[in-house]
C-alpha positions as CSV (number, residue, x, y, z in Angstrom):
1,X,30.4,-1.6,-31.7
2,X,27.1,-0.5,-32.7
3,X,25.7,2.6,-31.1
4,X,22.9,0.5,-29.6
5,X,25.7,-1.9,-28.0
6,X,27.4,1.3,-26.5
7,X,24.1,2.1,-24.9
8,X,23.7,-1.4,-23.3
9,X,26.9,-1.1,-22.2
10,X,26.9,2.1,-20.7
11,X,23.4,1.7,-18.6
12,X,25.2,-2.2,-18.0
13,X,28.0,-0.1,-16.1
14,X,26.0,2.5,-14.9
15,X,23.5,-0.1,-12.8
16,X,26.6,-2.1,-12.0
17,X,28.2,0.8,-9.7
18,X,24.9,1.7,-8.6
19,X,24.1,-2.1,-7.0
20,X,28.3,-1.8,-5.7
21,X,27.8,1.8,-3.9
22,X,24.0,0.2,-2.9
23,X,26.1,-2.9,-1.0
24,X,29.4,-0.9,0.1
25,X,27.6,2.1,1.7
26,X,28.3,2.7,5.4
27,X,26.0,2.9,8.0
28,X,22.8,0.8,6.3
29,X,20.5,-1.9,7.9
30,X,21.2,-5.1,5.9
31,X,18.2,-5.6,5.4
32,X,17.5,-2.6,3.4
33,X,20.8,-3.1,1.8
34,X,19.5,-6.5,0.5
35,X,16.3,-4.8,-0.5
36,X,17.8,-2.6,-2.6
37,X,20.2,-4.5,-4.4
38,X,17.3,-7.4,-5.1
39,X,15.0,-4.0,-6.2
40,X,18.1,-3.1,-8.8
41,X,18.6,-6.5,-10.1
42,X,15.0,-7.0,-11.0
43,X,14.0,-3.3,-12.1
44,X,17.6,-2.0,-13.6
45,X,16.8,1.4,-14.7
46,X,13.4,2.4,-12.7
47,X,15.3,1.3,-9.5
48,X,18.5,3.4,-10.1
49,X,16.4,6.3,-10.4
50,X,14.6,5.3,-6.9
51,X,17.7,4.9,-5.4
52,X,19.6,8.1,-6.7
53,X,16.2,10.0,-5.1
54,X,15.3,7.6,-2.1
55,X,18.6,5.5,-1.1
56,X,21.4,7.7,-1.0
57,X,22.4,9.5,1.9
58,X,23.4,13.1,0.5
59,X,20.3,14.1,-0.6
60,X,19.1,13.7,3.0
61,X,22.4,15.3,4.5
62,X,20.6,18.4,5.1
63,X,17.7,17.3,7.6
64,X,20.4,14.3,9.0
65,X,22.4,17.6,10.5
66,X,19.8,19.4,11.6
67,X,18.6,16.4,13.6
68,X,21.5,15.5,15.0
69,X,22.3,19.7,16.3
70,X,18.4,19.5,17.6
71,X,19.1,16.3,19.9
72,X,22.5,17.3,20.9
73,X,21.2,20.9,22.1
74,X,18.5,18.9,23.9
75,X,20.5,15.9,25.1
76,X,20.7,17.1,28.7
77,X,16.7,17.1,28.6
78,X,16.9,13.6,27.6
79,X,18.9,11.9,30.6
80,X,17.1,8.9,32.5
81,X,16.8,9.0,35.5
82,X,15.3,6.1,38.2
83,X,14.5,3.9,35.5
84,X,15.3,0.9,37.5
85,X,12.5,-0.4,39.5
86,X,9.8,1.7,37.2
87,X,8.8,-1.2,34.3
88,X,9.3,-3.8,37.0
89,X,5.9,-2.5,38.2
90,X,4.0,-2.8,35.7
91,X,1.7,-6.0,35.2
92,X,3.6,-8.3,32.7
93,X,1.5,-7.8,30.1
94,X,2.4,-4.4,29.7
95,X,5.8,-4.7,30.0
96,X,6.2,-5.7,26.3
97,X,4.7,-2.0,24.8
98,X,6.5,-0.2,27.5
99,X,9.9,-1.3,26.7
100,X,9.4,-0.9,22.9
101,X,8.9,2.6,23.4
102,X,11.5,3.3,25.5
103,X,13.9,1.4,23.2
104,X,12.5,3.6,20.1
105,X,13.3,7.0,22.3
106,X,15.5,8.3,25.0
107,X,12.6,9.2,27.4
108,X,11.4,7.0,29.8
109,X,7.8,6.0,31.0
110,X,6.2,8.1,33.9
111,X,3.7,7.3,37.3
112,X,0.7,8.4,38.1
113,X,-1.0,9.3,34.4
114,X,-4.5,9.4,33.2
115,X,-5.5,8.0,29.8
116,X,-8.7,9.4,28.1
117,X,-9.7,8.0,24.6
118,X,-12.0,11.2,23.0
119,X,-15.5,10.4,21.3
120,X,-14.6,11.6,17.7
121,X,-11.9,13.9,15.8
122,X,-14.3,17.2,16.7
123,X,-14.7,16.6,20.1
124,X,-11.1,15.9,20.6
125,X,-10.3,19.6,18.9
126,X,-13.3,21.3,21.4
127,X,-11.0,19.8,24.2
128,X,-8.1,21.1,22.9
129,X,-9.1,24.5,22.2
130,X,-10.8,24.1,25.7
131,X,-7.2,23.2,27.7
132,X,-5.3,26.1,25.2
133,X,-8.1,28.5,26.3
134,X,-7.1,27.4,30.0
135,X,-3.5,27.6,29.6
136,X,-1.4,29.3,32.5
137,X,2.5,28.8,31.2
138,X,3.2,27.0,28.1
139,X,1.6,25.6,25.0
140,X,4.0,23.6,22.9
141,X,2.1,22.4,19.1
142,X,3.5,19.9,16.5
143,X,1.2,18.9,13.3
144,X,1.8,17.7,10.2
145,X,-1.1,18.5,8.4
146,X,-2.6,22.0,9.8
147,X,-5.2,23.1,7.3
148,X,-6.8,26.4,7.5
149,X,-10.6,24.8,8.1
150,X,-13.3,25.3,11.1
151,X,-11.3,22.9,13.5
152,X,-8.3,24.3,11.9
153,X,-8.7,27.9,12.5
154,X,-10.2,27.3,15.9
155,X,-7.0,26.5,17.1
156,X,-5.4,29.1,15.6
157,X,-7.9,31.4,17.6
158,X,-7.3,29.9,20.5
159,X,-3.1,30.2,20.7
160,X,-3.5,33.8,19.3
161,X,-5.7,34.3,22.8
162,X,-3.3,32.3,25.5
163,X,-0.4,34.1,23.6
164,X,-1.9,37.5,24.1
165,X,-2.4,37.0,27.7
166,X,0.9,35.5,28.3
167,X,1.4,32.4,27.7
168,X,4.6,30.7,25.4
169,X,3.0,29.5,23.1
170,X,5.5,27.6,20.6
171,X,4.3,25.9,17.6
172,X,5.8,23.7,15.1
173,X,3.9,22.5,11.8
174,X,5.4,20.8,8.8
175,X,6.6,23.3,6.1
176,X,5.0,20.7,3.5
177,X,2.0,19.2,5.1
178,X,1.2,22.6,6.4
179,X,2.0,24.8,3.8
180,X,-1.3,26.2,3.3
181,X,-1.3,27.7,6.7
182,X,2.3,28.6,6.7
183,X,1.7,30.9,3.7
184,X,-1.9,32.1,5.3
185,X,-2.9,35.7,7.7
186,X,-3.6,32.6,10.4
187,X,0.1,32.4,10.4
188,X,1.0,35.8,10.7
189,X,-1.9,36.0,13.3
190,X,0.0,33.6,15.8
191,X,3.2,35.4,15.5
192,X,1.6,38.9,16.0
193,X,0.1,38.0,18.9
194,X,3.2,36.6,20.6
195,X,3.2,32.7,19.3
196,X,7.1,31.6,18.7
197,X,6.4,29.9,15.2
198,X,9.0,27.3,13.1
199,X,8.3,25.9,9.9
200,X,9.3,22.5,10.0
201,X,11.7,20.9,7.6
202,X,11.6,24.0,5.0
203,X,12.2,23.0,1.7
204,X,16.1,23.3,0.5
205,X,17.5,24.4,-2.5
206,X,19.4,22.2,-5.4
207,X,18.6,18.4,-5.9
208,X,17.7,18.3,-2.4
209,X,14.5,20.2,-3.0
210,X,13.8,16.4,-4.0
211,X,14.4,14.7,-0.8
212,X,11.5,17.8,1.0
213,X,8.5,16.0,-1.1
214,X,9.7,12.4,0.4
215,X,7.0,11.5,2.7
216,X,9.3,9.4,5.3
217,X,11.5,12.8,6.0
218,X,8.5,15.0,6.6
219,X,7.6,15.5,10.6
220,X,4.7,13.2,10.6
221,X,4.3,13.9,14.5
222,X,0.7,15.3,16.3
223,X,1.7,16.4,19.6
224,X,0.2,19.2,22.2
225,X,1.6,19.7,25.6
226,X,0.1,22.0,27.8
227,X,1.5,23.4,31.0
228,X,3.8,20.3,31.2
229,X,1.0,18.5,32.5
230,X,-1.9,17.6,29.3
231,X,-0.9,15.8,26.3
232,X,-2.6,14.8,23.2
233,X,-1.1,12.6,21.1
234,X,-2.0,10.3,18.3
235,X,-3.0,9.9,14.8
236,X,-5.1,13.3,14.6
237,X,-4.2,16.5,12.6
238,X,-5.2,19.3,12.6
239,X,-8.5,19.7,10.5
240,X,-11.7,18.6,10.1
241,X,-12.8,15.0,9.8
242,X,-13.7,15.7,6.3
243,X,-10.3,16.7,5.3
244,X,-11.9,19.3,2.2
245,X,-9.3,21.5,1.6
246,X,-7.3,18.4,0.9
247,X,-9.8,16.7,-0.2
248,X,-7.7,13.6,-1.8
249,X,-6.1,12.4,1.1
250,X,-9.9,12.7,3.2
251,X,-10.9,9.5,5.3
C-alpha cells in the first residue's frame, strides 16, 4: 500500500469509530444523535474535530458534577408544594406558557405578582440600583456579561453600599463573560465591603480548558432578587446599551 492509501485508510477508520461512539453513546437525545452522525457523514474530518470538542461528554464532565452537587445541595429548596389547583386558575390561554416553564424547572408558578416591562436598558439599571440602594436583607446577582462601564460600575457602587450596611449581598457573574470585572479593583471592591462573590464556571485545566470557551456551557442567566420579594429577569446584562468595552458583540 501506498503511503497515501494508509492515510485514507487510517482517517477511513478513525471517522468510522467516531460515527459508532457518536450512535452508541448513553444518555443522548436521538435527535442529536442523528444530527451528529448525518454532520460526520457529510463533513468527515471537520466534523470529528466538532465532535471530539462539542459532542463528547468528558470534556464537559467537569461542569456536569458540579451541576449536579449544586441541585442536590438545593433539592430541598426545590420541592412543590400545592401545585394542584394553582394552573387550573389561570385563563386558558395562559396555561400553555405556564406549564412549559414548569416543565423546564423544578419551581412552580406563584399568586399575587406584579409584572412591569421597564422603558429602556438605562432605566431598567436606575431601578435596580434604586431597589439595591433600598435593600433591607438580601441581594442575590447572576450576569453573564458584567462589564466595568457607567451602568456597570453603578451597580457595583450600589452592592458595595447595601453590603456595608448589612445586607447579604451574594453575587454570581460568569468567569468568561465577566472576566473583565472579575480580574478589576470593582471586584475586590464588592468583597471588601462584605459582598459574598463566586466566579461562575472558572476555567479548568487540560483539554477541558476547551469545553470553558463553549458558549452553550457558560451561565447565560440575568437574574436579581432582592429581599425575596423584587426580581428582574430577562435578556439584559449588565452594561450599557452601547456595549463599548465589547464593542463586537454591541446591539
Amino acid at each position: 500500500m501506498t503511503p497515501h492509501s494508509v492515510f485514507v485508510l487510517v482517517v477511513a477508520l478513525l471517522q468510522f469509530g467516531v460515527i459508532v461512539r457518536a450512535i452508541m453513546i448513553d444518555g443522548r437525545d436521538p435527535y442529536s444523535r442523528l444530527a451528529w452522525v448525518m454532520a460526520l457523514i457529510a463533513l468527515p474530518i471537520l466534523s470529528s474535530v466538532a465532535y471530539a470538542i462539542f459532542g463528547e461528554p468528558w470534556m464537559t464532565s467537569r461542569f456536569r458534577r458540579k451541576a449536579n452537587r449544586s441541585f442536590k445541595q438545593l433539592g430541598h429548596l426545590l420541592v412543590s408544594t400545592g401545585r394542584e389547583d394553582r394552573l387550573d386558575r389561570l385563563p386558558k390561554h395562559f396555561m400553555a406558557p405556564f406549564k412549559t416553564c414548569e416543565a423546564i424547572g423544578p419551581s412552580v408558578a406563584t399568586e399575587g405578582n406584579t409584572v412591569e416591562l421597564t422603558a429602556d436598558s438605562l432605566h431598567a439599571i436606575d431601578m435596580l440600583v434604586a431597589d439595591i440602594a433600598g435593600a433591607r436583607d438580601t441581594v442575590h446577582i447572576s450576569f453573564y456579561i458584567w462589564l466595568t462601564d457607567h451602568s456597570g460600575l453603578k451597580v457595583v457602587e450600589a452592592i458595595c453600599g447595601a453590603a456595608a450596611r448589612g445586607v447579604r449581598c451574594r453575587i454570581s457573574a460568569d468567569a468568561i463573560g465577566s472576566r473583565a470585572l472579575i480580574h478589576s479593583p470593582s471586584w475586590k471592591k464588592m468583597k471588601v465591603s462584605g459582598a459574598q462573590l463566586c466566579a461562575s464556571l472558572s476555567s479548568p485545566k487540560g483539554l477541558s480548558s476547551i469545553a470553558a470557551l463553549r458558549l452553550d456551557l457558560r451561565n447565560h442567566r440575568k437574574i436579581v432578587v432582592i429581599d425575596n420579594l423584587i426580581t428582574y429577569c430577562g435578556s439584559q446584562n449588565c452594561a450599557d446599551p452601547e456595549f463599548l468595552i465589547k464593542a463586537r458583540y454591541a446591539p
